[in-house]
C-alpha positions as CSV (number, residue, x, y, z in Angstrom):
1,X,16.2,43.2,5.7
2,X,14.4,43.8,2.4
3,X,12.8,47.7,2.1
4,X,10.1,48.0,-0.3
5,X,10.8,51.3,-2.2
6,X,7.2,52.8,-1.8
7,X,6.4,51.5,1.0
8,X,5.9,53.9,3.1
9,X,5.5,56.8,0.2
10,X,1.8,57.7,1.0
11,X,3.5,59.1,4.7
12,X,6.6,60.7,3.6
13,X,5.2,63.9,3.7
14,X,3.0,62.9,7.2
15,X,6.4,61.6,9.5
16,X,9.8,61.1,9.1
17,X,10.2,57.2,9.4
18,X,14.0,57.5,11.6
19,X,11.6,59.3,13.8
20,X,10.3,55.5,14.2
21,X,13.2,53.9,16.2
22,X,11.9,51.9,19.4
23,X,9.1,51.4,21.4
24,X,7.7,49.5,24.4
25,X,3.9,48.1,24.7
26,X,3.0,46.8,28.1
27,X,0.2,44.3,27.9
28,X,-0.5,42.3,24.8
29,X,-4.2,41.8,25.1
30,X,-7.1,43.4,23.2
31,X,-5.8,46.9,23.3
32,X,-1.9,45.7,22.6
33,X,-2.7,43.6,19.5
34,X,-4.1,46.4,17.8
35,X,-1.4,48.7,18.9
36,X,1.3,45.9,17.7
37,X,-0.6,45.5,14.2
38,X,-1.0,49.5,13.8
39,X,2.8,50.6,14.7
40,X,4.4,47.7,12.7
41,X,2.6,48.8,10.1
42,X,3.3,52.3,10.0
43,X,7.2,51.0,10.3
44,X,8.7,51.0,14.2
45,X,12.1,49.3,13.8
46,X,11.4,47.8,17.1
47,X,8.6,46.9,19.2
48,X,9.7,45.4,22.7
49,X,6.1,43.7,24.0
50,X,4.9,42.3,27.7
51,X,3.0,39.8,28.9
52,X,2.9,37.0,30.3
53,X,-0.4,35.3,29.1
54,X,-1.7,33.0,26.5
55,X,-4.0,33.5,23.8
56,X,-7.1,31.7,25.1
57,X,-10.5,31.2,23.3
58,X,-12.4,33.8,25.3
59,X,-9.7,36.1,23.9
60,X,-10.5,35.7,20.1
61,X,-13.7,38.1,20.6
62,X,-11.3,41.1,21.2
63,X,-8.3,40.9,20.0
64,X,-7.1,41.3,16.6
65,X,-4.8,37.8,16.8
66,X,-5.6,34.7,14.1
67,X,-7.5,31.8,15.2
68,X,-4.3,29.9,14.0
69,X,-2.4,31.4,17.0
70,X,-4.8,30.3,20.0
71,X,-2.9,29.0,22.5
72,X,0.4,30.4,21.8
73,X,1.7,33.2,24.5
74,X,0.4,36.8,23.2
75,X,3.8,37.7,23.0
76,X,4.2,34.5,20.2
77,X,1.0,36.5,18.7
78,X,2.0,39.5,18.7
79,X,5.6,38.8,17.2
80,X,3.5,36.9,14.9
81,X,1.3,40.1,13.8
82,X,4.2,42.1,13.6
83,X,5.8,39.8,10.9
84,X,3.2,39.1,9.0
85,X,2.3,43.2,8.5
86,X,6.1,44.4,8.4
87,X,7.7,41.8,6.9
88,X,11.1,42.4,8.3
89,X,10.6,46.2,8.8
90,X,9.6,45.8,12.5
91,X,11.8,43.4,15.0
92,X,9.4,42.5,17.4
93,X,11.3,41.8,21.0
94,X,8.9,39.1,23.0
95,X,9.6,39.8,27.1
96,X,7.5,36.6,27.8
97,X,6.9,37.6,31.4
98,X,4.8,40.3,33.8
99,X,6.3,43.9,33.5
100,X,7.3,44.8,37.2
101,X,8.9,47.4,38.4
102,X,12.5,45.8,38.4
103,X,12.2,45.4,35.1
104,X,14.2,47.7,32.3
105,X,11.9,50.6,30.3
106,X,12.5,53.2,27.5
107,X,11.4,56.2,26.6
108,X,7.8,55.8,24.9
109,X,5.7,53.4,26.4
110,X,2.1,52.7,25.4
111,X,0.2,50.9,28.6
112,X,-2.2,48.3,27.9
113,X,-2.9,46.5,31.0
114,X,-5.8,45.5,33.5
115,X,-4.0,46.5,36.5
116,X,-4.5,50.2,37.5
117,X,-1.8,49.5,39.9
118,X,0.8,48.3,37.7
119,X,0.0,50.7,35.2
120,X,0.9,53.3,38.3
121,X,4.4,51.6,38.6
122,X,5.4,51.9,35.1
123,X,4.6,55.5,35.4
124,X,6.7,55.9,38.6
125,X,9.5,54.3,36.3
126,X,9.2,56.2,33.4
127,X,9.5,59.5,35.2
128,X,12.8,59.0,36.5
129,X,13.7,58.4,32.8
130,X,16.3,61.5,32.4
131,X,15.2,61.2,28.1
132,X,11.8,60.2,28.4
133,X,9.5,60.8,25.5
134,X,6.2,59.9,25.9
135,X,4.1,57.5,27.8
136,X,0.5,57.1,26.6
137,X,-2.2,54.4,28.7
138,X,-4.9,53.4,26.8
139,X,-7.7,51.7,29.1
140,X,-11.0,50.4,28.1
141,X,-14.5,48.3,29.0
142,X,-17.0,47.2,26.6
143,X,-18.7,50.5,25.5
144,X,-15.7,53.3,26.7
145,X,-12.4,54.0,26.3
146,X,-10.1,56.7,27.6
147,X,-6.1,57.7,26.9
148,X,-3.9,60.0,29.0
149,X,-0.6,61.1,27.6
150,X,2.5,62.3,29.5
151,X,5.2,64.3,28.6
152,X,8.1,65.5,30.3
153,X,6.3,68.8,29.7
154,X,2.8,67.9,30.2
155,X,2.5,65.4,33.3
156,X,-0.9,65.5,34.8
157,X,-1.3,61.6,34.9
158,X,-2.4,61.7,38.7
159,X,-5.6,63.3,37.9
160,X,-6.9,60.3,36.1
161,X,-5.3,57.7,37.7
162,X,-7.0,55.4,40.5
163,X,-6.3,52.6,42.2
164,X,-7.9,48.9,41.4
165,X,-9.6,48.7,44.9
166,X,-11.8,51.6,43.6
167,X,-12.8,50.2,40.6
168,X,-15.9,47.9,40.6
169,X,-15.8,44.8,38.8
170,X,-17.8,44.6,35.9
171,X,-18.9,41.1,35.2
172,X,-16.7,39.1,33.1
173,X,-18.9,38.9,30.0
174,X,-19.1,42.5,29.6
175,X,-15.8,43.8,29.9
176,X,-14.7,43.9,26.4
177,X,-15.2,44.2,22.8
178,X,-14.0,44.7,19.5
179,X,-14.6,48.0,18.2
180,X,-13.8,49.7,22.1
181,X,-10.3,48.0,21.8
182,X,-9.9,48.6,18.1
183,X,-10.7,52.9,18.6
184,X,-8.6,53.2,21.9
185,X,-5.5,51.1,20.2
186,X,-5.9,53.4,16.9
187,X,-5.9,56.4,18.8
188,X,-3.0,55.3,20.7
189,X,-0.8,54.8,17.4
190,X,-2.4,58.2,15.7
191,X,-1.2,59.8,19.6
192,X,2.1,58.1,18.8
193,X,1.8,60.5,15.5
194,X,1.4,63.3,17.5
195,X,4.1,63.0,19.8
196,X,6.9,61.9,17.2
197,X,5.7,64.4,14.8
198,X,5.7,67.1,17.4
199,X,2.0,68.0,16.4
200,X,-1.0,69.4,19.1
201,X,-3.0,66.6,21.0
202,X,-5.3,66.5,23.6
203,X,-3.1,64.7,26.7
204,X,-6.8,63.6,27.6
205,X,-9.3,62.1,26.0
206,X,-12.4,59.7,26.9
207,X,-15.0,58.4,24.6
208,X,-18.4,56.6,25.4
209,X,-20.0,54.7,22.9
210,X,-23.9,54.1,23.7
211,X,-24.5,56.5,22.5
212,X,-21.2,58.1,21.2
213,X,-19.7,60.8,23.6
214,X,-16.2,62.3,23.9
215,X,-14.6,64.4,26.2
216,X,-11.3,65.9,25.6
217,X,-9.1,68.4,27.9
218,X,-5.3,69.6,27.9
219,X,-4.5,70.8,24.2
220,X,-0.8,70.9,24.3
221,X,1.0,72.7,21.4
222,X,3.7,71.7,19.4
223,X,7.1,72.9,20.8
224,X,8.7,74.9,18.7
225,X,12.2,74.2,17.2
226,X,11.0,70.3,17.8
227,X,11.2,68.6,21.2
């Protein structure tokens, strides 16, 4: 694996890149390409990505995947983006297949999915994880987006969770775009900053974007003596 010297020079003083070990993104989508793009560009030695779909043509409107990899799975796309901004920095481990709750999970998750419901499961997991880190689920439609982060010190992820029967469909030309998928994903990595880094966040956040609108509640402060 070839390190570029400077590489990461302009964030030595920012985060300390061992800090940077391993991560899992669930759901490779419009949200999880840019998360893929951002953290293997900022240096994770491993990103271990789910799904289980293909990148189709409707697809290319919101996420951040090349033209050249339309039809491939997302996880073939995502590996993909992770290559091509790392270079061999980041090993990107493709789980070509639907997260469920028999599957294994780590320690800092970033959610990306469509399912409310399966986005409840992962949390149920990642709970019982005695070492747990962090899990932060990014969700999105065309002109919002919202994150909640959990801690093992900060867990209020009930209070913004519901289920998919509550939700009402939103017509399937309006559900995403671009710059919705592209804020929530960059919040997610900066969040990822936070939580490393041991610096304050908001464990909630929602932001509207017609016209632009944020809400923000549960400042949590950084431990002291590290996490």
């Amino acid at each position: 694996m070839e390190l570029l010297e400077n590489r990461f020079l302009r964030n030595k003083d920012l985060i300390k890149q061992e800090l940077l070990d391993e991560i899992t993104v669930i759901g490779l989508g419009g949200i999880g390409s840019t998360v893929v793009t951002l953290l293997s560009i900022m240096g994770f030695d491993t990103i271990i990505g789910w799904d289980d779909d293909r990148l189709e043509d409707h697809n290319l409107s919101s996420t951040t995947y090349p033209h050249g990899m339309l039809g491939a799975p997302k996880t073939e796309a995502s590996a993909h983006q992770a290559k091509h901004y790392s270079g061999d920095q980041t090993y990107f481990d493709a789980q070509n297949s639907r997260w469920t709750d028999s599957c294994p999970l780590e320690n800092k998750v970033i959610t990306c999915l469509d399912s409310m419901d399966t986005r409840m499961e992962v949390y149920e997991k990642w709970r019982n994880i005695e070492d747990r880190k962090f899990l932060i689920d990014l969700r999105m439609d065309a002109l919002s987006c919202e994150m909640i982060t959990t801690t093992k010190e900060c867990d209020k992820y009930d209070e913004y969770w519901v289920s998919d029967a509550e939700i009402e469909p939103a017509p399937c030309t309006m559900k995403h775009t671009i710059f919705s998928s592209s804020i929530i994903g960059g919040l997610g990595v900066n969040q990822v900053f936070n939580c490393v880094g041991n610096k304050p966040y908001y464990s909630y956040i929602w932001i509207g974007l017609l016209p632009l609108n944020l809400k923000k509640g549960n400042l949590v402060k950084p431990v002291k003596n590290g996490v």
